[in-house]
C-alpha positions in Angstrom: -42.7 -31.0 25.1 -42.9 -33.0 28.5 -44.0 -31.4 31.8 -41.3 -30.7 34.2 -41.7 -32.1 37.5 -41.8 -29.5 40.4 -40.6 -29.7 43.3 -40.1 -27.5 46.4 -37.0 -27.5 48.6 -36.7 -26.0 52.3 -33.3 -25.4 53.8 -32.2 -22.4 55.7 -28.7 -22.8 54.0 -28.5 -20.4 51.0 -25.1 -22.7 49.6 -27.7 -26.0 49.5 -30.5 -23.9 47.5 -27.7 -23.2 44.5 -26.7 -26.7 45.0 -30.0 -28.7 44.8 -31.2 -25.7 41.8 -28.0 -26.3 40.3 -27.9 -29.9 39.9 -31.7 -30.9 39.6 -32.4 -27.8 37.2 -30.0 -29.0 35.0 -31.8 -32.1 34.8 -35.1 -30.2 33.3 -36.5 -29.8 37.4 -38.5 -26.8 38.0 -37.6 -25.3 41.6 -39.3 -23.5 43.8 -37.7 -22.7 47.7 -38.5 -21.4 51.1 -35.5 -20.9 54.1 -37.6 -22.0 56.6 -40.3 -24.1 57.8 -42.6 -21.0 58.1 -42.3 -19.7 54.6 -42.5 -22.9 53.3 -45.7 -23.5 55.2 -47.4 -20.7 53.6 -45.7 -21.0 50.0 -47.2 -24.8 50.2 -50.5 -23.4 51.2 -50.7 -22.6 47.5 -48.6 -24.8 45.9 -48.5 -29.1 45.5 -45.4 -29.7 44.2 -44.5 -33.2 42.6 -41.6 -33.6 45.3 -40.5 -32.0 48.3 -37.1 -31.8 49.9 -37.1 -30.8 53.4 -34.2 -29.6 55.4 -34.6 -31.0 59.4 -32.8 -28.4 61.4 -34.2 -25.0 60.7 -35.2 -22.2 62.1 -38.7 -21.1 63.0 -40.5 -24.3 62.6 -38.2 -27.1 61.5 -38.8 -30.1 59.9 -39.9 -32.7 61.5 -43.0 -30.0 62.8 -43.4 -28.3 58.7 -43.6 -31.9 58.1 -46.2 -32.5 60.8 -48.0 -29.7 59.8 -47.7 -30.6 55.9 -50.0 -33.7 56.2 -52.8 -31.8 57.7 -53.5 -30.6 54.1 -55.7 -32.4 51.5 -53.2 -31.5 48.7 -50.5 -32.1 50.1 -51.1 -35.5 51.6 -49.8 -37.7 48.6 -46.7 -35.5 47.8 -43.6 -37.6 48.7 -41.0 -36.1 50.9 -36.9 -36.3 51.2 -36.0 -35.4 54.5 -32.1 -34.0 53.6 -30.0 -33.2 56.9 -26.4 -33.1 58.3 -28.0 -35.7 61.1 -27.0 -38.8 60.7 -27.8 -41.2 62.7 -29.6 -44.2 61.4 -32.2 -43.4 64.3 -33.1 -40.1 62.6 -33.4 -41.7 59.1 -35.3 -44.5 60.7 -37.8 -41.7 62.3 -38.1 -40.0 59.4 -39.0 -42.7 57.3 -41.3 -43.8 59.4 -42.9 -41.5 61.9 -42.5 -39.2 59.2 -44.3 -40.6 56.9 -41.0 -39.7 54.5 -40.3 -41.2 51.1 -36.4 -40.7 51.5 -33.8 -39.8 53.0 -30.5 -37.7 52.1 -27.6 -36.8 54.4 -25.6 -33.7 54.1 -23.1 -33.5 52.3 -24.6 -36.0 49.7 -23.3 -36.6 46.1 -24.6 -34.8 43.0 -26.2 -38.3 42.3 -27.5 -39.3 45.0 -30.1 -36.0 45.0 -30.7 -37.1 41.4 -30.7 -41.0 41.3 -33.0 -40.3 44.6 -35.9 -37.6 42.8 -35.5 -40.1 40.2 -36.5 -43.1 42.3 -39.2 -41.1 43.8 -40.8 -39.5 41.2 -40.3 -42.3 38.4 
């Protein structure tokens, strides 16, 4: 039996939580979720997901500070990180690529395939 990759997605839309859980679980994905940058910072705490996805406008403590934030912990440093929003600009994919420090990048709405082929990428 082969380990399922984990991964952890933050959004504060319940709609893009069935979404991403519906399409990456029935790839074999195991999911866990926070709805905002808050909870996900104390889920993470515990947790080093494979992957994370990670919503930009949020309440509480949006993305680009979780992400911010994120890289101040030892075992949480190497896990890659999607940055999915309804921005987009090709400045905000360019910052979050970059100042970011963020593996890839997703704009909402995407395709069923492009969350996929995109995990896929990432995580091999």
């Amino acid at each position: 039996m082969s380990v399922k990759n984990k991964i952890f997605h933050v959004d504060d839309e319940a709609e893009m939580h069935l979404l991403v859980k519906l399409i990456l679980g029935k790839h074999g994905y195991e999911l866990d979720s926070a709805f905002d940058g808050q909870e996900a910072l104390e889920k993470l705490s515990q947790l080093r997901p494979d992957l994370i996805l990670l919503d930009i406008a949020m309440p509480i403590l949006d993305g680009w500070d979780l992400r911010k934030k994120l890289m101040d912990y030892d075992h949480l440093k190497d896990v890659p990180v999607v940055l999915v929003t309804a921005k987009y600009g090709s400045g905000d994919a360019l910052q979050g690529l970059h100042d970011m420090e963020a593996d890839g990048y997703l704009t909402k709405p995407f395709n069923p395939s492009e969350l996929l082929n995109t995990v896929k990428r990432i995580l091999g």
